[in-house]
N, C-alpha and C positions, 0 to 999 in steps of 0.2 A: 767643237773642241772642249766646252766646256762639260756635256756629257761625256767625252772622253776622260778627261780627270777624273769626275768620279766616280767612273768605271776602274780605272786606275788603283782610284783610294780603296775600292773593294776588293780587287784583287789582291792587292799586297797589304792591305792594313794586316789582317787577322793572323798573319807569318812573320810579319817584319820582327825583325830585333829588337831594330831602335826605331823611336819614329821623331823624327826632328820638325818642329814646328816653327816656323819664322814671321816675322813682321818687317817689311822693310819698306822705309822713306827714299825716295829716287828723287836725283837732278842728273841734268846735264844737258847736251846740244843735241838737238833733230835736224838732219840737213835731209832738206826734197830734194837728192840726188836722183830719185825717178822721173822727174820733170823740170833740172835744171835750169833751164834756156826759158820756161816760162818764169819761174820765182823768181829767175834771176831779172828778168824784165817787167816785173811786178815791185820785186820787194827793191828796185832801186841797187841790182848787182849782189844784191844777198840772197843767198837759200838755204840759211840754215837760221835758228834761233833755239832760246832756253826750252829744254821743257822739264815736267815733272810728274810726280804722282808718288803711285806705291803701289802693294805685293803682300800676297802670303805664299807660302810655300811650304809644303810639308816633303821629309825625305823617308822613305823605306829602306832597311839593311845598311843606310848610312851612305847611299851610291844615287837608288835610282827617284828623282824627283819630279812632283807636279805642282804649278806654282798659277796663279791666278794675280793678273791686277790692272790697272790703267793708269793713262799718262795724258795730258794737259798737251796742245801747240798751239798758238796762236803767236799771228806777225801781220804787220799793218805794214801797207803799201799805197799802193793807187792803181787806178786804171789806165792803160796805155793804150797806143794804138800802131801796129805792125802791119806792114803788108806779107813779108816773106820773112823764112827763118833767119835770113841773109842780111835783112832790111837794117836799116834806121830804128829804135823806140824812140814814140812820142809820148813823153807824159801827158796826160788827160786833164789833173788836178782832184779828180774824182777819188775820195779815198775807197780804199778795200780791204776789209779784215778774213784774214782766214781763220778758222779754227779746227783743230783737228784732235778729237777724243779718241784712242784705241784702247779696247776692252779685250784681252790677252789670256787664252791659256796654255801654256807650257807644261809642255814631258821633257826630262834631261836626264843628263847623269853627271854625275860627280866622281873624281879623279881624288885617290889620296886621300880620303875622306878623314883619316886617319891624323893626319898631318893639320899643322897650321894656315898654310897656304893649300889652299883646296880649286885646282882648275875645275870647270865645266862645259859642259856644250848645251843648248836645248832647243827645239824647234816647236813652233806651235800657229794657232789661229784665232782667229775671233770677229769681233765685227770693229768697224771705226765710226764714230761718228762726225760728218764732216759739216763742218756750216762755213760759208761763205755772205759775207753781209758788206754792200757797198752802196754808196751815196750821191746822187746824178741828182743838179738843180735840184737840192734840200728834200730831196724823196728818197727815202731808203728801200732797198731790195734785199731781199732772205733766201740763199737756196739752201736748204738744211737737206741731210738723207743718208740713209746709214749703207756703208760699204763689207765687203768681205776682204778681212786683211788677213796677212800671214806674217812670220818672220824666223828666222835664225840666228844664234846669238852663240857668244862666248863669253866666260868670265873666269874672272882669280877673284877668289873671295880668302878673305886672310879675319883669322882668327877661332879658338876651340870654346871661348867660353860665352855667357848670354852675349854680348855685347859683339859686333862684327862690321867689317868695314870690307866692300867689292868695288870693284872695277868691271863695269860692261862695255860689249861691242855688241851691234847688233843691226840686220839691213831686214828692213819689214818690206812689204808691199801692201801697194791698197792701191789696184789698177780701176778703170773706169770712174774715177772720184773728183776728175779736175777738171774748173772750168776759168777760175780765174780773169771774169771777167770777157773771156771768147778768145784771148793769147793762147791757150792750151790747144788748140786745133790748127792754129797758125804752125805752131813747132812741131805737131801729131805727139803733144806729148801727153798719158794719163794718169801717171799713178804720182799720189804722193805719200808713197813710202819712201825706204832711202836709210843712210846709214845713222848710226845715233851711236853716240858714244855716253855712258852714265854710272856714275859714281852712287855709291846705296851705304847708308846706314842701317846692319840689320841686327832685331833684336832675337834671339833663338832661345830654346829650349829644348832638352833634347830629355824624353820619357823610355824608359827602358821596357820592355816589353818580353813577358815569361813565355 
């Protein structure tokens, strides 16, 4: 995906009109809605938590865009123990951290562009990286390993001048990545993508182009 962007950037840079350049600071919640039933008997009936990062993004003609960037998850739990999907969880006492890095490139388009309120759509891929680190009788365990994730997204982004403020949705995957301790095989559940919803501060510049 990432040689797709700037494949992207060659094609359209050399004709575009206008070419918009962006910087943007991301928060918001990551919910493993692809592995529910496991997070959720790991993380103590949660599956969702903060995450963050940030994004550049450039737009061609003011419409069609590719954006590159990564985002932070990590949620502390423990280790349980399940017999069936159906069962009892037993807490362990064993703690477990997850962490989940995804490295993202995005093609979209932009609606209205025109306007101050600017919808979008975009879909893209990239790799994730996932670490897994837990603690049994004061010995710690590391599964680290990088996965192939995807996602599709929507947004409103409001405002025409440097300064700009968005609203995202957006449900990634990143299947064959979960192990959680050996709960992920009890449920047959593997992916921890899932839906994310995130709010951005972004900074733009928009270059005219003869």
């Amino acid at each position: 995906m990432a040689v797709g962007a700037a494949v992207l950037l060659c094609a359209f840079g050399p004709s575009a009109e206008a070419t918009d350049f962006a910087l943007a600071v991301e928060g918001g919640v990551h919910s493993l809605s692809g592995s529910p039933n496991s997070a959720k008997a790991v993380f103590d009936g949660s599956k969702s938590g903060p995450t963050f990062g940030g994004s550049v993004r450039v737009v061609f003609k003011r419409a069609i865009f590719v954006a590159a960037g990564a985002r932070t998850f990590s949620k502390a739990g423990e280790r349980v123990y399940v017999t069936d999907p159906g069962g009892k969880v037993f807490p362990l006492g064993h703690p477990l951290e997850l962490r989940i890095v995804p490295v993202m490139a995005t093609a979209g388009y932009r609606f209205r562009a025109s306007r101050a309120f600017v919808p979008y759509l975009g879909v893209g891929g990239g790799l994730a990286s996932v670490k897994e680190e837990s603690t049994v009788g004061g010995v710690s365990e590391t599964d680290s390993q990088s996965k192939a994730a995807a996602h599709v997204l929507g947004g409103l982004e409001y405002g025409k001048g440097t300064l700009r403020f968005a609203a995202e949705v957006s449900w990634s995957t990143i299947p064959n990545a979960i192990g959680l301790g050996g709960v992920s095989k009890v449920y047959g559940e593997d992916d921890l993508g899932g839906l994310s919803a995130i709010a951005k501060v972004v900074v733009s510049t928009t270059s005219k182009r003869r």
